[in-house]
Structure formats: structure tokens, C-alpha cells
C-alpha positions as CSV (number, residue, x, y, z in Angstrom):
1,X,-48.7,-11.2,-29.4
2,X,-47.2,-14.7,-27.8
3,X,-46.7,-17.3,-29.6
4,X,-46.2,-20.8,-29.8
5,X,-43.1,-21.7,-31.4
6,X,-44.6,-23.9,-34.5
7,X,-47.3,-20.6,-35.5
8,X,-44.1,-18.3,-34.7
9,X,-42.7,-19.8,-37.3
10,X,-44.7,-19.0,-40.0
11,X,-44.0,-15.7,-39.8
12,X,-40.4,-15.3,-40.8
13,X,-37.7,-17.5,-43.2
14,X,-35.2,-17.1,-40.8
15,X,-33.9,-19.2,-37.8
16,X,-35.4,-18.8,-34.5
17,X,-33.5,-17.0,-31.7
18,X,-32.4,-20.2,-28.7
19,X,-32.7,-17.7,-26.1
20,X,-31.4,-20.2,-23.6
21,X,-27.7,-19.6,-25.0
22,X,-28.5,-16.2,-26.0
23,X,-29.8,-13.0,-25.9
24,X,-31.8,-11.8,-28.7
25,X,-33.7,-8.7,-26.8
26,X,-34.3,-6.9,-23.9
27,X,-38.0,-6.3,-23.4
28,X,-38.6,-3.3,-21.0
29,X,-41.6,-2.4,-19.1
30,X,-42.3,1.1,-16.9
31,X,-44.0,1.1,-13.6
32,X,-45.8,3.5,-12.2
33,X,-44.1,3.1,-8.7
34,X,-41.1,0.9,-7.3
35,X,-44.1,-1.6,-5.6
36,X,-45.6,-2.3,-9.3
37,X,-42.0,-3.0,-10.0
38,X,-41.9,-5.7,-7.4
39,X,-45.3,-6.9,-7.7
40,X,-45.1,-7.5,-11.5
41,X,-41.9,-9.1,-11.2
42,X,-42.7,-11.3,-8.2
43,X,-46.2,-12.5,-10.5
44,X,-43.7,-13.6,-13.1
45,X,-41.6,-15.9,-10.9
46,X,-44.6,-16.9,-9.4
47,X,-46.2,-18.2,-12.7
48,X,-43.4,-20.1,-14.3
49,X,-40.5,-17.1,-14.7
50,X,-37.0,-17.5,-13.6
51,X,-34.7,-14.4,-12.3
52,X,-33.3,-12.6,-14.5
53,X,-30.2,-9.9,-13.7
54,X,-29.7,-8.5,-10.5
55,X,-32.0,-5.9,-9.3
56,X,-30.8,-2.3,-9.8
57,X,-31.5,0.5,-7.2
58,X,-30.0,4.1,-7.9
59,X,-32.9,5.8,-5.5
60,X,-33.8,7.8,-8.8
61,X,-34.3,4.4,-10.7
62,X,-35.1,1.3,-9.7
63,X,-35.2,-2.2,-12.0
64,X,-36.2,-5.7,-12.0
65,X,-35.7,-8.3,-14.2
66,X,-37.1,-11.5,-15.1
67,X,-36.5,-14.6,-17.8
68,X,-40.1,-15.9,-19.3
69,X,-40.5,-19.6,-19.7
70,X,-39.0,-19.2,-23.4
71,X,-35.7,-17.1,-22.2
72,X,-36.6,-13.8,-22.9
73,X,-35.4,-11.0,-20.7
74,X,-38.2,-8.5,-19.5
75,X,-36.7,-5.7,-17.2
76,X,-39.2,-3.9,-15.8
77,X,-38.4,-0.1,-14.5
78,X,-39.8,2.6,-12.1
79,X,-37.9,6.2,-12.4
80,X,-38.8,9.4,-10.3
81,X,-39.7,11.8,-12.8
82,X,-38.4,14.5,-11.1
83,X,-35.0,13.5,-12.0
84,X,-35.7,13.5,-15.8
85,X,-34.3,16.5,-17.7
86,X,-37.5,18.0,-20.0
């Protein structure tokens, strides 16, 4: 659920996070392939996000990452199943 800051409010007694001077999660996101990756990161700069960390590529794995108009970090993340151990 998003949101606004005022409503947001209501729901806890404690201080709200600045996430403009820091971090208070990483939100993280699977893709089905490394093109969702791009596309869903590319529509979040496009519509008011800002980059976020540097985009990780490890063949197996590959990340994007993106800042949402409040600060929060979203990374979003497409790994080749065959790599993971069952």
C-alpha cells in the first residue's frame, strides 16, 4: 500500500524514516527475464524515479535498481534458475 505521508502517519507513534539521508529498506522485486528487469526499471525513471545503485551483471544474475520519488531503494532482480542449488 502507498501512502501519503500525513495518512502514513497514523499508522505508527514513531518517527518517519528521511530516506533522503538514509536508508531504511531495500525493496526487492524478481523478473521473469533480464528485459522485465530493464523494462520495469526504465518505467520507473521514466515516471518520476531517480537511479539508484549501479546495475549488477554476474551472467547468472542480473540487478537494477531505482530510488522512488520518496527515497526508497527498489532493486529489481532476474536470476537463471538453473544456477540455483534445490
Amino acid at each position: 500500500m502507498l501512502l501519503a505521508e500525513p495518512f502514513f502517519k497514523t499508522f505508527t507513534s514513531k518517527e518517519i524514516a528521511d530516506t533522503m539521508v538514509s536508508t531504511e529498506a531495500l525493496l526487492g522485486l524478481s523478473a521473469e527475464t533480464r528485459e522485465a528487469v530493464d523494462s520495469i526499471v526504465d518505467k520507473a525513471l521514466a515516471t518520476g524515479g531517480s537511479a539508484g545503485n549501479a546495475t549488477q551483471d554476474h551472467g547468472f544474475m542480473y540487478s537494477r535498481s531505482f530510488q522512488d520519488p520518496d527515497g526508497h531503494i527498489w532493486e529489481i532482480i532476474w536470476m537463471d534458475q538453473s544456477h540455483v542449488e534445490s
